[in-house]
Structures are given as structure tokens and as C-alpha cells.
Backbone as a chain_set.jsonl record, in Angstrom:
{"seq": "XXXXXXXXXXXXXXXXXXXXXXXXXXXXXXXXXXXXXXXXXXXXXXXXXXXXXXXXXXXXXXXXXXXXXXXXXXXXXXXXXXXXXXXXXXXXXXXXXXXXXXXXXXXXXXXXXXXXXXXXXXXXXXXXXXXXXXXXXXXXXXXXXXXXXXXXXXXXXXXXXXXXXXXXXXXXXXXXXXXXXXXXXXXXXXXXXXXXXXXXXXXXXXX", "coords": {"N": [[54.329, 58.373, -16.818], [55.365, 56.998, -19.668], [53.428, 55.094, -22.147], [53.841, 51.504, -23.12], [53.444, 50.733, -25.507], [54.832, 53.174, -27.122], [57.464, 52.673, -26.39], [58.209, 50.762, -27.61], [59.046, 50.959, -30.243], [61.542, 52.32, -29.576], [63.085, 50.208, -28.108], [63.172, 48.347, -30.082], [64.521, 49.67, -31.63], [66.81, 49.626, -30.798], [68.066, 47.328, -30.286], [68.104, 45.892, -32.613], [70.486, 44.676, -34.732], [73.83, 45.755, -35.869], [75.586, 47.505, -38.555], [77.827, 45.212, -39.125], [80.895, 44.35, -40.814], [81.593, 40.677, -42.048], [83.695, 38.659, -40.635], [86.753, 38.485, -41.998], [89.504, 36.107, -43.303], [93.441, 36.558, -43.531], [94.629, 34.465, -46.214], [97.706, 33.437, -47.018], [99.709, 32.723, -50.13], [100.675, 30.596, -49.801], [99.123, 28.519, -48.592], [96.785, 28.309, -50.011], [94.889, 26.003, -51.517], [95.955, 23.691, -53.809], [94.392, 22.967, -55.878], [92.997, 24.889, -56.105], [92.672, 27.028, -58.434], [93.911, 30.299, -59.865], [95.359, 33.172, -61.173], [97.672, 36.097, -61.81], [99.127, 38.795, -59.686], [98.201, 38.751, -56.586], [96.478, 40.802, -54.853], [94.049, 40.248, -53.129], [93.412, 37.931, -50.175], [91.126, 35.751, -49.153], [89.722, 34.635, -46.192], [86.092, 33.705, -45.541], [83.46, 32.915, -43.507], [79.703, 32.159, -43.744], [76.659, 31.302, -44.608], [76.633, 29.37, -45.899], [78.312, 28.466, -45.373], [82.306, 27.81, -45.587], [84.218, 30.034, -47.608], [86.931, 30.965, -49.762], [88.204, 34.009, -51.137], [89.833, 35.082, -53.874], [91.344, 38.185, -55.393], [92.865, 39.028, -57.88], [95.484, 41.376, -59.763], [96.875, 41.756, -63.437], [100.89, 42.429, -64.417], [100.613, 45.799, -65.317], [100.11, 46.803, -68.106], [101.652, 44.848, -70.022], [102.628, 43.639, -72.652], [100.723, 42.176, -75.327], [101.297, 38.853, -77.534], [101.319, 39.081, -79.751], [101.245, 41.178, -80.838], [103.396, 43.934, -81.278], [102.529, 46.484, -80.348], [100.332, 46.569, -78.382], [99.152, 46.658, -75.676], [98.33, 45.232, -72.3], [96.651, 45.35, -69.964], [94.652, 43.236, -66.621], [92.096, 42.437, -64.255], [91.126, 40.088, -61.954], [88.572, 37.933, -60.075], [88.137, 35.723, -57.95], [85.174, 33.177, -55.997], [85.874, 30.705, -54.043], [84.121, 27.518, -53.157], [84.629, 26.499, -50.066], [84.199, 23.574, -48.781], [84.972, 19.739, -49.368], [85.936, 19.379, -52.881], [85.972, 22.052, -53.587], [84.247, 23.704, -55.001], [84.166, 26.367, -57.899], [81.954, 28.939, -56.968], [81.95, 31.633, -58.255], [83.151, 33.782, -60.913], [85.473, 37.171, -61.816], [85.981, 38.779, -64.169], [88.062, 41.778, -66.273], [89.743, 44.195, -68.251], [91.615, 46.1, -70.022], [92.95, 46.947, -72.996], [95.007, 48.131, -74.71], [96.283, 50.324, -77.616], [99.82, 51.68, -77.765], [99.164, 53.873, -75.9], [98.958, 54.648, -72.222], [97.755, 51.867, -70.386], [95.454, 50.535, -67.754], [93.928, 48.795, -65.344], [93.215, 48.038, -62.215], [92.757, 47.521, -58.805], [90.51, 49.79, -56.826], [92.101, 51.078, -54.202], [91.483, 49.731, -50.571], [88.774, 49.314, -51.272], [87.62, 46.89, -50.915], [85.255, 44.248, -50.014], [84.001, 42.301, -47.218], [80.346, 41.343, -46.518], [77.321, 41.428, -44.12], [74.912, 43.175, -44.997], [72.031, 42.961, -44.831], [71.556, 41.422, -42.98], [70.653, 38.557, -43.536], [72.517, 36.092, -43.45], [73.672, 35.399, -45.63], [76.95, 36.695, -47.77], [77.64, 39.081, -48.731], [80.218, 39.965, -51.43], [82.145, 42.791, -52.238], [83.768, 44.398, -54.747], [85.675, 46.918, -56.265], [87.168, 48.45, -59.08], [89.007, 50.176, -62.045], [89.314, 50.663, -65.217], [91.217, 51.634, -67.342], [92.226, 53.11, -71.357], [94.583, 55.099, -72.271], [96.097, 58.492, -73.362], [96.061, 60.891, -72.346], [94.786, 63.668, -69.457], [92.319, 62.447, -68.28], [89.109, 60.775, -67.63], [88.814, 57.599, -65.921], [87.256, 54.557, -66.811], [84.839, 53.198, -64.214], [83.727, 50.642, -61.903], [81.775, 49.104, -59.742], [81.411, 45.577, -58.603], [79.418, 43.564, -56.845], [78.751, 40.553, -55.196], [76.124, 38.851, -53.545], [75.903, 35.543, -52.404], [75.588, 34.042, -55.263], [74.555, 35.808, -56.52], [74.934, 38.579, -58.737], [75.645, 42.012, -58.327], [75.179, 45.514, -59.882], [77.51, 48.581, -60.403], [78.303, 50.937, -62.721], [80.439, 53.116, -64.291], [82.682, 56.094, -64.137], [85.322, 57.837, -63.336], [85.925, 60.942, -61.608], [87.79, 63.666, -62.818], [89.383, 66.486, -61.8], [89.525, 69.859, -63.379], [90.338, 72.428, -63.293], [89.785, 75.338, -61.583], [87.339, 75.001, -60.877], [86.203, 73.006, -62.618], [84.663, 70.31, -63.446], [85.186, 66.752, -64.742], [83.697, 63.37, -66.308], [82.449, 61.475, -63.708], [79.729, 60.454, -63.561], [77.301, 58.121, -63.047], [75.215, 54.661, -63.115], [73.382, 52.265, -61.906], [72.715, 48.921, -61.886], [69.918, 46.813, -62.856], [69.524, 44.884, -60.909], [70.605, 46.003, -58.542], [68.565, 48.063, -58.38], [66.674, 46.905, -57.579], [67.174, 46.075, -55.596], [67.543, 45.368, -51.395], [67.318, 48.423, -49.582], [69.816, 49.266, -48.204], [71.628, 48.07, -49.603], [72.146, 49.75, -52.075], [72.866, 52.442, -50.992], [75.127, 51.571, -49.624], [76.538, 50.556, -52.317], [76.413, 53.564, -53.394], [77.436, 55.03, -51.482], [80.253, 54.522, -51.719], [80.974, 54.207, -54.277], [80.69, 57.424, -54.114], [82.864, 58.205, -52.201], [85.376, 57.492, -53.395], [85.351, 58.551, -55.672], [86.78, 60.481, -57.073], [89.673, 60.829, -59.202], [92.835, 59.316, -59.01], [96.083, 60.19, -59.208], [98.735, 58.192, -59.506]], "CA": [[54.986, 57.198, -17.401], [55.08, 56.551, -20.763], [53.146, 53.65, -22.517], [54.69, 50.756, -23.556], [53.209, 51.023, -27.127], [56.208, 54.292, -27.259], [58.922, 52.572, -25.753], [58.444, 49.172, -27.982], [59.868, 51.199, -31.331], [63.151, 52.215, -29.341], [63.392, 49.025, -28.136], [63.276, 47.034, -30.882], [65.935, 49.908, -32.71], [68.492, 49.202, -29.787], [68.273, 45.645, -30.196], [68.832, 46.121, -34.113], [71.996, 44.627, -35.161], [74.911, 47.044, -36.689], [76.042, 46.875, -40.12], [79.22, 45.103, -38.898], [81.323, 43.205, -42.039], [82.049, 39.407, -42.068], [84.935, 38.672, -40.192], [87.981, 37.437, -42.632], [90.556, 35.858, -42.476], [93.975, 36.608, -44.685], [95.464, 32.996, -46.53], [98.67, 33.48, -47.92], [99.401, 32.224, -50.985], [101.926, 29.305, -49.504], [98.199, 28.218, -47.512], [96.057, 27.842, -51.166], [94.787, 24.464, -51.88], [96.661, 23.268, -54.795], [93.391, 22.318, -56.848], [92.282, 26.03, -56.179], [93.163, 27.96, -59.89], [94.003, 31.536, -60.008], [96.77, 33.617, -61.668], [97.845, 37.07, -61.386], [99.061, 39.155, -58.888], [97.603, 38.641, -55.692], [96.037, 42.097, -54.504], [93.645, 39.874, -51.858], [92.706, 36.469, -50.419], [90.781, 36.222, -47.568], [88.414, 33.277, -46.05], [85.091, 34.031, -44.861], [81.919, 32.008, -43.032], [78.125, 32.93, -43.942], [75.044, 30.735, -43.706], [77.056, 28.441, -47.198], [80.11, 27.797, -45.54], [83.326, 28.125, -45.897], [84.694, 30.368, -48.66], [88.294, 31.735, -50.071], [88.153, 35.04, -52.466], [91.241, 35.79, -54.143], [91.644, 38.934, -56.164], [94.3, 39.222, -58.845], [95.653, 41.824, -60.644], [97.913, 40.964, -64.038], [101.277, 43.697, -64.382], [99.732, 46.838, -66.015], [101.127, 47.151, -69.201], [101.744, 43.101, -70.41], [102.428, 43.296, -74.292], [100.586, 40.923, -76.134], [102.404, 38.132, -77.97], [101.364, 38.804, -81.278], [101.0, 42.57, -81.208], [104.311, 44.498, -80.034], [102.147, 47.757, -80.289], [99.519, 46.623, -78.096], [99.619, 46.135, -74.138], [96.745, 44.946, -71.428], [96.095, 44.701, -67.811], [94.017, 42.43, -66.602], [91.657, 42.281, -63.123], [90.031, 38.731, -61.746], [88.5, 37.744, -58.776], [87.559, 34.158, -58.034], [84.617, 32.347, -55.081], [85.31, 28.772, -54.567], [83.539, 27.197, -51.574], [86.271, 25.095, -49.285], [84.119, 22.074, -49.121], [85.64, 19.261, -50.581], [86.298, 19.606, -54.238], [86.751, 23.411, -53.537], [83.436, 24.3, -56.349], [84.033, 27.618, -58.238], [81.215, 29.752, -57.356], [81.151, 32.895, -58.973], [84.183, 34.768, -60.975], [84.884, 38.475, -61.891], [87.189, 39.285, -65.044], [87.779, 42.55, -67.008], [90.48, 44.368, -69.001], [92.13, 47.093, -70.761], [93.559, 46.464, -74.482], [95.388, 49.637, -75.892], [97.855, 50.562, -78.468], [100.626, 52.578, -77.387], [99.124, 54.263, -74.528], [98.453, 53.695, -70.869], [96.93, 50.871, -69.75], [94.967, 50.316, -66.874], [93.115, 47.778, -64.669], [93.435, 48.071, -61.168], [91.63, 47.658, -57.959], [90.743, 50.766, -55.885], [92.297, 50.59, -52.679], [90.91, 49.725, -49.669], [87.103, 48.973, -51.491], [87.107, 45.157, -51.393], [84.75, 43.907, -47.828], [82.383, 41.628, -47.022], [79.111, 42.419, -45.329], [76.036, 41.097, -44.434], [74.205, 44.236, -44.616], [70.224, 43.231, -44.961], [71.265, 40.16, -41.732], [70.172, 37.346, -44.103], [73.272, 34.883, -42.93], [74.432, 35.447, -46.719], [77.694, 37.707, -47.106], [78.177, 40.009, -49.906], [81.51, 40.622, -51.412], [82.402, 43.892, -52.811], [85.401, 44.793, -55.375], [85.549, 48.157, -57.267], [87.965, 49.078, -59.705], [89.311, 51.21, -62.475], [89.97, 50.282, -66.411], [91.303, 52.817, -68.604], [93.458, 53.15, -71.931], [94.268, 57.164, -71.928], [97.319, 59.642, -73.262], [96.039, 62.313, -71.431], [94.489, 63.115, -68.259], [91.123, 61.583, -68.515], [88.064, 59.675, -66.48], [88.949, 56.07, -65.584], [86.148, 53.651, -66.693], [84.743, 52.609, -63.041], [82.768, 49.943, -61.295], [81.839, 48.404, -58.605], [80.937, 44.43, -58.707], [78.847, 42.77, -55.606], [77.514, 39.42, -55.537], [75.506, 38.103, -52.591], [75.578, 34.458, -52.551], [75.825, 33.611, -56.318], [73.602, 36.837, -57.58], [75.77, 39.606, -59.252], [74.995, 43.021, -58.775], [77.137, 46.08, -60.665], [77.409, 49.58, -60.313], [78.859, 51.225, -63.658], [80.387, 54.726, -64.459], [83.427, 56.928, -64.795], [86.151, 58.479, -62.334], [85.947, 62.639, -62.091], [88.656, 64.403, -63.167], [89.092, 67.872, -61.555], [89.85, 70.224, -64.91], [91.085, 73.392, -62.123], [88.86, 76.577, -62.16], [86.326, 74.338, -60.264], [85.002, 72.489, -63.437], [85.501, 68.444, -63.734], [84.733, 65.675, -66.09], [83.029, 62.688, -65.587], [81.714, 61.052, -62.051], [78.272, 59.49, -63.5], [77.361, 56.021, -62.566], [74.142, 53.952, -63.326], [72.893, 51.429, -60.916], [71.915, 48.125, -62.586], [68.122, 46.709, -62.4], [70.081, 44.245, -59.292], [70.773, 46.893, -57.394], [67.138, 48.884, -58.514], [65.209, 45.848, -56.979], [68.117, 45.205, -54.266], [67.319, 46.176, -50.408], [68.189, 49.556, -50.16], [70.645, 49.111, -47.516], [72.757, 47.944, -50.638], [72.536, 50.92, -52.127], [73.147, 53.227, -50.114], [76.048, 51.39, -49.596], [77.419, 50.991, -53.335], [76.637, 55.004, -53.741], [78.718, 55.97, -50.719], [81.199, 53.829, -51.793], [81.601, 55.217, -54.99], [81.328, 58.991, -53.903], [84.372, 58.465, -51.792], [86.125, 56.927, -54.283], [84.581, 59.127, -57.189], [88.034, 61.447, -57.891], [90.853, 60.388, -59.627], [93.987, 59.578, -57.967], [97.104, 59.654, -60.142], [100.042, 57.198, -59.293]], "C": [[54.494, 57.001, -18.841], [54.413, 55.445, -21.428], [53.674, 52.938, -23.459], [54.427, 50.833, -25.192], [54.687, 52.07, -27.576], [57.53, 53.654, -27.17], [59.241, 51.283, -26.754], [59.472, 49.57, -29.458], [61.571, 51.246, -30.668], [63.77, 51.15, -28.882], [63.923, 48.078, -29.147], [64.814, 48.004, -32.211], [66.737, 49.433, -31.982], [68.873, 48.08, -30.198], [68.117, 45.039, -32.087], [69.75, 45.834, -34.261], [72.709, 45.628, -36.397], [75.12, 46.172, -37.491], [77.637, 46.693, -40.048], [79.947, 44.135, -40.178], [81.85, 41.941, -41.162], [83.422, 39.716, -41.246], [85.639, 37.735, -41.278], [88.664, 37.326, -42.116], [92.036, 35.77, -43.648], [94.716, 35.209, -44.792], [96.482, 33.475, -47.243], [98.949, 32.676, -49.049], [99.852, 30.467, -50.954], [100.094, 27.939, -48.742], [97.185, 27.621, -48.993], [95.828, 26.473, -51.285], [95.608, 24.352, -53.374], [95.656, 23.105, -55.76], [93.115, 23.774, -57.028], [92.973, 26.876, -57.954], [92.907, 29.242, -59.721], [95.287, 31.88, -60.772], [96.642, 35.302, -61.586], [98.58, 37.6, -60.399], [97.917, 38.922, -57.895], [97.387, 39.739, -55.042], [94.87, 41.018, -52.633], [92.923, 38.518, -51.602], [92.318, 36.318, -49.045], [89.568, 34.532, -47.716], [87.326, 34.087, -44.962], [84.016, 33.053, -44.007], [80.403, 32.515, -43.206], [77.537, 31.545, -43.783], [75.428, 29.283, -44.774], [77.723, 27.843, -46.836], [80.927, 28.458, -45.235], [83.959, 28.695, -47.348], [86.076, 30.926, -48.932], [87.748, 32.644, -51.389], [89.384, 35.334, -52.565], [90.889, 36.874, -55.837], [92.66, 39.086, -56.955], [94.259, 40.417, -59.684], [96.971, 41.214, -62.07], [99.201, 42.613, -64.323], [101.208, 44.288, -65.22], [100.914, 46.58, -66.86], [102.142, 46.018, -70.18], [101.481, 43.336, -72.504], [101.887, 41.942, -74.795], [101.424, 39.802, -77.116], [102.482, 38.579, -79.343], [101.288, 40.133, -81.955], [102.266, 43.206, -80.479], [103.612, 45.921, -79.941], [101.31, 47.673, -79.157], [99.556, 45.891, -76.788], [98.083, 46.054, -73.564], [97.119, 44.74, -70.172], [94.802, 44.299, -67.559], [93.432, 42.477, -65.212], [90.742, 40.794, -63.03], [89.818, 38.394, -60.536], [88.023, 35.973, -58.851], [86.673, 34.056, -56.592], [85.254, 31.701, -54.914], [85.116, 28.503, -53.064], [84.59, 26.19, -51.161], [85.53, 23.674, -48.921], [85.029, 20.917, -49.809], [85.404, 19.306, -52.167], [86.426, 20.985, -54.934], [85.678, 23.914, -55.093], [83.449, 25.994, -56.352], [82.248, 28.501, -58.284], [80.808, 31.065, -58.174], [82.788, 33.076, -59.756], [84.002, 35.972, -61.539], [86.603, 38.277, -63.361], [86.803, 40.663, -65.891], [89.159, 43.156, -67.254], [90.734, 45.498, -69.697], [92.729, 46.877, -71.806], [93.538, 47.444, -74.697], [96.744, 49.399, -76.577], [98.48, 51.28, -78.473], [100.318, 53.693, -76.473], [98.925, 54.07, -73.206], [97.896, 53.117, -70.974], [96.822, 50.435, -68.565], [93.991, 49.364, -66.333], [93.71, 47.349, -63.416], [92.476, 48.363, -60.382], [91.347, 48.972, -56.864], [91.246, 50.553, -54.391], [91.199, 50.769, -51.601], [89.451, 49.943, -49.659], [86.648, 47.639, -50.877], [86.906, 45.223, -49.671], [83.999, 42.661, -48.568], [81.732, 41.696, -45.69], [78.656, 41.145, -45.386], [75.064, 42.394, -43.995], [72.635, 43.93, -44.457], [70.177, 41.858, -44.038], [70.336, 39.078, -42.383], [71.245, 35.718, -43.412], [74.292, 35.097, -44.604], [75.449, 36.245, -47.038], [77.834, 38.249, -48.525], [79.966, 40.993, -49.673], [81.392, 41.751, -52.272], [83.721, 44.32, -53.691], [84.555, 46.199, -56.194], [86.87, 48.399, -57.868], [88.28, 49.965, -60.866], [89.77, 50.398, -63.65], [90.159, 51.706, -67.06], [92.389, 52.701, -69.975], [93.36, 54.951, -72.481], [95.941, 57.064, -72.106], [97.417, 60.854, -72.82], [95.636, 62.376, -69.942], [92.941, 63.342, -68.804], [90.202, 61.131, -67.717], [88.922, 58.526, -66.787], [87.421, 55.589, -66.028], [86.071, 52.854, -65.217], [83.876, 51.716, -62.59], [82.72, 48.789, -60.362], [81.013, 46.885, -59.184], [80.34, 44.075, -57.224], [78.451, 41.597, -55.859], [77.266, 39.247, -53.709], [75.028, 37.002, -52.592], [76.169, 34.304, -54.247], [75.148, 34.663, -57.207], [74.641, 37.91, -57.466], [74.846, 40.919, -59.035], [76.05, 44.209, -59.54], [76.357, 47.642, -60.652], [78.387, 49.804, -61.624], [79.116, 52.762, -64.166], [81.666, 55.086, -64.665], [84.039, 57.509, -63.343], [85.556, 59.803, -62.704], [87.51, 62.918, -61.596], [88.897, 66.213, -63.125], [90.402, 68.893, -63.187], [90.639, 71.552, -64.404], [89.65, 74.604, -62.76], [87.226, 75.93, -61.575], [85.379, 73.485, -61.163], [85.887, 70.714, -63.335], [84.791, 67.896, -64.682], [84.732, 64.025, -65.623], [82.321, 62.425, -64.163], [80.065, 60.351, -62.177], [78.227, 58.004, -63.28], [75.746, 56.059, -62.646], [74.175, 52.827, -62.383], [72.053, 50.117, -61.714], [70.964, 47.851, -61.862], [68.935, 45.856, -61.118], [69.662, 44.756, -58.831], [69.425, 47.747, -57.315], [66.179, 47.969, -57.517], [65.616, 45.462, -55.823], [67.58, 45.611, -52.747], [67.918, 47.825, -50.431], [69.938, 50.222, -49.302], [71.789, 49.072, -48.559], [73.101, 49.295, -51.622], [72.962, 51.888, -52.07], [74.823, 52.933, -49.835], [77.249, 51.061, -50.682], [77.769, 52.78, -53.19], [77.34, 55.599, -52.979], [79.934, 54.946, -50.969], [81.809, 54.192, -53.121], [81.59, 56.691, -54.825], [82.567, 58.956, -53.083], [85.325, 57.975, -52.454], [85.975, 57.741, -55.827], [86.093, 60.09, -57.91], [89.063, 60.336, -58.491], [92.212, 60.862, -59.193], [94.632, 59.472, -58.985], [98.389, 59.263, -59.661], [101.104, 58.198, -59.662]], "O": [[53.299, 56.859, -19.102], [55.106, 54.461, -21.172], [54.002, 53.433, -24.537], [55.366, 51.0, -25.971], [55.516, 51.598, -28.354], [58.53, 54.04, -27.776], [60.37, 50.793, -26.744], [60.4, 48.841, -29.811], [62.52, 50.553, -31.036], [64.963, 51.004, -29.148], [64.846, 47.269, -29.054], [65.583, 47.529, -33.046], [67.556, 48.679, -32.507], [70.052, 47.858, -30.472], [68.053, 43.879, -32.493], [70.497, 46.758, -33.941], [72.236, 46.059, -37.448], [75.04, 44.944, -37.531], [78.498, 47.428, -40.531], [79.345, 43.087, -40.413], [82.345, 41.993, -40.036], [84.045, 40.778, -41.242], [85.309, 36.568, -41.488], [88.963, 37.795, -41.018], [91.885, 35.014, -44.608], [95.318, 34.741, -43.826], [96.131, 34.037, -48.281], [98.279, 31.646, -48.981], [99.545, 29.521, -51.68], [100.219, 26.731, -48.54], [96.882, 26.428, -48.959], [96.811, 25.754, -51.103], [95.713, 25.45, -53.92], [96.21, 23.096, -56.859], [92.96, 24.063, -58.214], [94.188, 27.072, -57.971], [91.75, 29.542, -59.426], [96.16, 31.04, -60.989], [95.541, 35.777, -61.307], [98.991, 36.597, -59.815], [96.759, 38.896, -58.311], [98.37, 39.891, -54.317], [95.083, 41.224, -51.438], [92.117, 37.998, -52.374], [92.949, 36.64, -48.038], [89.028, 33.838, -48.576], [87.578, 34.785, -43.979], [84.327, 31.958, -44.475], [80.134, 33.512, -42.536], [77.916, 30.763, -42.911], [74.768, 28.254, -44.627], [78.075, 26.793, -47.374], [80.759, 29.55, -44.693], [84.197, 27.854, -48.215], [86.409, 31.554, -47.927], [87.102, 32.222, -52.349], [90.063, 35.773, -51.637], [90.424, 36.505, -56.915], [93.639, 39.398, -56.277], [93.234, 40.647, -60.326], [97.837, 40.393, -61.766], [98.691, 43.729, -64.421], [101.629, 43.77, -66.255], [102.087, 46.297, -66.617], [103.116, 46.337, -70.862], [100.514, 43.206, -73.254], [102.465, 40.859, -74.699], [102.516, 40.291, -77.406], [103.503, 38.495, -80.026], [101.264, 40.325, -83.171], [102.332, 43.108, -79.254], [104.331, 46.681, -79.292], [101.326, 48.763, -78.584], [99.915, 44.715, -76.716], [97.048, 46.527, -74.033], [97.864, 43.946, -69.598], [93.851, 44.841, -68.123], [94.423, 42.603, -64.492], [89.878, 40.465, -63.843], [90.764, 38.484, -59.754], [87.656, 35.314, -59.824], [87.194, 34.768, -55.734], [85.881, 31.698, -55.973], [85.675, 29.01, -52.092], [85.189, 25.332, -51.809], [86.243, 22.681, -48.778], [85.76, 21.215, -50.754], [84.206, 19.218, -52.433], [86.751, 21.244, -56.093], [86.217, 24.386, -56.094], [83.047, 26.753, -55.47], [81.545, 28.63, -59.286], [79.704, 31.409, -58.595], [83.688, 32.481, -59.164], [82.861, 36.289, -61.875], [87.741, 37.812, -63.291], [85.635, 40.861, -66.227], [89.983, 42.695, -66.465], [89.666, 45.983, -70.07], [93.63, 46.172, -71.351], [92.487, 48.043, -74.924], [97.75, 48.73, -76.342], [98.1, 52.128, -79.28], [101.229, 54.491, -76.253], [98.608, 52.893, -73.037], [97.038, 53.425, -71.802], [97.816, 49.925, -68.049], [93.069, 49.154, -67.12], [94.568, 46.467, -63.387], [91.529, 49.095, -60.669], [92.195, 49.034, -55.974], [90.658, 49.838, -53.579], [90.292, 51.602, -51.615], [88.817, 50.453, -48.735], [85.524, 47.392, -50.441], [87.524, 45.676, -48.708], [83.643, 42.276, -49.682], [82.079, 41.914, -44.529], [79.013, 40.168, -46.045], [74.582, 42.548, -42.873], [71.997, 44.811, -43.88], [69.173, 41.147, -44.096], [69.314, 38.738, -41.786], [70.779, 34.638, -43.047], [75.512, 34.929, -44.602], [75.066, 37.254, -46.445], [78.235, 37.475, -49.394], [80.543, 41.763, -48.905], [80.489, 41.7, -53.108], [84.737, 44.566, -53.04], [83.389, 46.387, -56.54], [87.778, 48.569, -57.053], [87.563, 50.947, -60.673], [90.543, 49.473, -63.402], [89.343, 52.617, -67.2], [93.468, 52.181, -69.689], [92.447, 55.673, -72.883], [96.767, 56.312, -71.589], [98.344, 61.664, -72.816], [95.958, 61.469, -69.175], [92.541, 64.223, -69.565], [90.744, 61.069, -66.614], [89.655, 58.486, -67.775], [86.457, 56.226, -65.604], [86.94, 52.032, -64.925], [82.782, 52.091, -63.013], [83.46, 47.809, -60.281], [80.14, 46.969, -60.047], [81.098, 44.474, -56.339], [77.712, 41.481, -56.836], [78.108, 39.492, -52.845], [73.807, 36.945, -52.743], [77.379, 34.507, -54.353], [75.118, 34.526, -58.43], [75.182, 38.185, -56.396], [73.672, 41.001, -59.398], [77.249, 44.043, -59.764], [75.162, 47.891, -60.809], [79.286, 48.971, -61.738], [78.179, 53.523, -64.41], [82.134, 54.37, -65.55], [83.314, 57.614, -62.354], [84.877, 59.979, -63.716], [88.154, 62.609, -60.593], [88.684, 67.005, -64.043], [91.499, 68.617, -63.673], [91.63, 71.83, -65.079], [88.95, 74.664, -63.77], [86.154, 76.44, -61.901], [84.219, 73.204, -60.864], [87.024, 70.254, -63.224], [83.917, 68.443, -65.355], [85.518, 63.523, -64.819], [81.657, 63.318, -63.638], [79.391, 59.888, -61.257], [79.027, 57.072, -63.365], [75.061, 57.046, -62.377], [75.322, 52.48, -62.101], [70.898, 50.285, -62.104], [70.792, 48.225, -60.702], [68.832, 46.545, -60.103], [68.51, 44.582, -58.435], [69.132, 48.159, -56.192], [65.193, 48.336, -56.878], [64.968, 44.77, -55.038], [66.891, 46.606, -52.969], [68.788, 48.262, -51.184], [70.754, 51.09, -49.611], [72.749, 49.839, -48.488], [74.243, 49.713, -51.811], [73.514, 52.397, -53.046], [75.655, 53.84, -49.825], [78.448, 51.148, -50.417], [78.879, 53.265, -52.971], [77.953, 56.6, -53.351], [80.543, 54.697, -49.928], [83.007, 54.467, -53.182], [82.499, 57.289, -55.401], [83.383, 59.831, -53.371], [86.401, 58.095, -51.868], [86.516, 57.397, -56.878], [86.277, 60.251, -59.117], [89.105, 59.15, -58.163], [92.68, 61.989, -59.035], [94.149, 58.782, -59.883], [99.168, 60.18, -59.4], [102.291, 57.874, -59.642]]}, "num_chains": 1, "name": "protein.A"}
């Protein structure tokens, strides 16, 4: 028979909770509080529960390629995400904005599909949301400027880098990414889970 000293590690992994995400829930846009402010396309709006509350995240994109008023040469797309806790008076916790401004070529700012979750990966009660997307202004074929945003609770973290672009002949271009100090000091659970999140996402898809 084994002694219990042996058996207390597998024990205590079994009885380890899985890295299961938040359960959402999707609000249509007809469902929004009226006080709530967003604009854009609506890419995703979801309500969550963690250890804060009640929250709504809505993602927006704006449509790629939006000439400016004052420039007819010069077009933008636009990405934004918004917090706001559903308490009463619906307070904006966190937001996410960023952008593409070019002159006469593509423009890009769009969200990668099927990135955006929320976790609680390190079982604090707190839920980390996740968006990653893609800015670029490009006349050829090119990297995408890429990165992933997280916050947990009200703290930002950001992954930052570059699509890869297979060139044929087995050579490519870009795919680096830097890990801000956040994420350097973050559990590593988070980690682990930006970096496989951008390697499956690391090629470039073209529409």
C-alpha cells in the first residue's frame, strides 16, 4: 500500500479546477441599455458574472475603408471595445480603441475571428477578457500589424507583433511578438495562453 504522503499530490491535481471560460451570455443590440454608448459595427456583446458583478462587453468594428471628411485621398477603419459594469449607472470600466489611417491603399482594422473569450484562468473570481486583432495599411501582400489586448479586472495586459506571411519556397515574413512587462510579471497560466493564442492565429488569412 502506498503512503498517503504519494497519493495526497494526485489528489489534490484531480480536485484542481479546469481552465473552463466564464459563461456568457449574447445581448442583442435591441436589449442595450440606452445610457450604454458605443458605435460601430457590432462584431460582439456578451454579459458576463465574476467576483465584480455584472458586466456587458461590446466589440465594434467601424466599415473598413471610411473616407475621412476632409481628406478624399485618405480612408480608416476603426476597432473599439467597451466594459461597463450593469450596476446602476452602467460605469465605463475599461475601453480598447485602435486604427488604420492610409492614403490610397488598403485599410485595415479588424478582429480575428473566433479570439475574443473570457476566462478565469489563475481561479481568482476575476474574469479576463481577451480581443486580438489585425491593423494594417498595405498595397501589397504584407504582415498585418497584430495584437492581442487582455485586461483582468481593470489591469491591461498586451501582446504586440506582426502576422507571417508565407513568401512560397518555404520562406515567410514576419510572426514576432513581444510580451509586455504585464504579461512578464503576469501568472504564467496567462501566458501560455496569449502565446498559443497567437501561434494559431500567427498566418495571414486573406479575405
Amino acid at each position: 500500500m502506498r503512503p498517503i504522503s504519494f497519493l495526497l499530490p494526485l489528489i489534490l491535481m484531480a480536485a484542481k479546477p479546469a481552465d473552463q471560460p466564464i459563461k456568457t451570455v449574447q445581448v442583442p443590440a435591441s436589449a442595450i441599455p440606452k445610457d450604454i454608448k458605443y458605435s460601430g459595427k457590432i462584431i460582439n456583446s456578451v454579459k458576463y458574472t465574476d467576483a465584480g458583478g455584472d458586466h456587458l462587453v461590446i466589440t465594434t468594428e467601424t466599415l473598413s475603408g471610411t473616407y475621412l471628411k476632409d481628406d478624399a485621398d485618405t480612408r480608416k477603419a476603426e476597432i473599439h471595445a467597451w466594459n461597463y459594469d450593469l450596476k446602476p449607472g452602467h460605469q465605463l470600466l475599461w475601453k480598447v480603441a485602435d486604427l488604420s489611417e492610409c492614403p490610397i491603399v488598403d485599410v485595415t482594422a479588424k478582429y480575428v475571428p473566433r479570439t475574443f473569450a473570457v476566462t478565469d484562468l489563475d481561479h481568482n473570481g476575476t474574469a479576463e477578457v481577451w480581443l486580438m486583432y489585425k491593423t494594417a495599411c498595405r498595397g501589397d501582400v504584407s504582415p498585418s500589424t497584430m495584437k492581442i489586448v487582455m485586461y483582468e479586472g481593470q489591469k491591461k495586459y498586451a501582446v504586440r507583433g506582426t502576422s507571417r506571411v508565407a513568401l512560397g519556397k518555404g520562406e515567410s515574413e514576419g510572426g514576432a511578438y513581444t510580451l509586455d512587462a504585464a504579461f512578464k510579471a503576469a501568472p504564467e497560466r496567462f501566458r501560455q495562453y496569449a502565446t498559443s493564442l497567437w501561434k494559431k492565429n500567427i498566418n495571414e488569412v486573406w479575405e
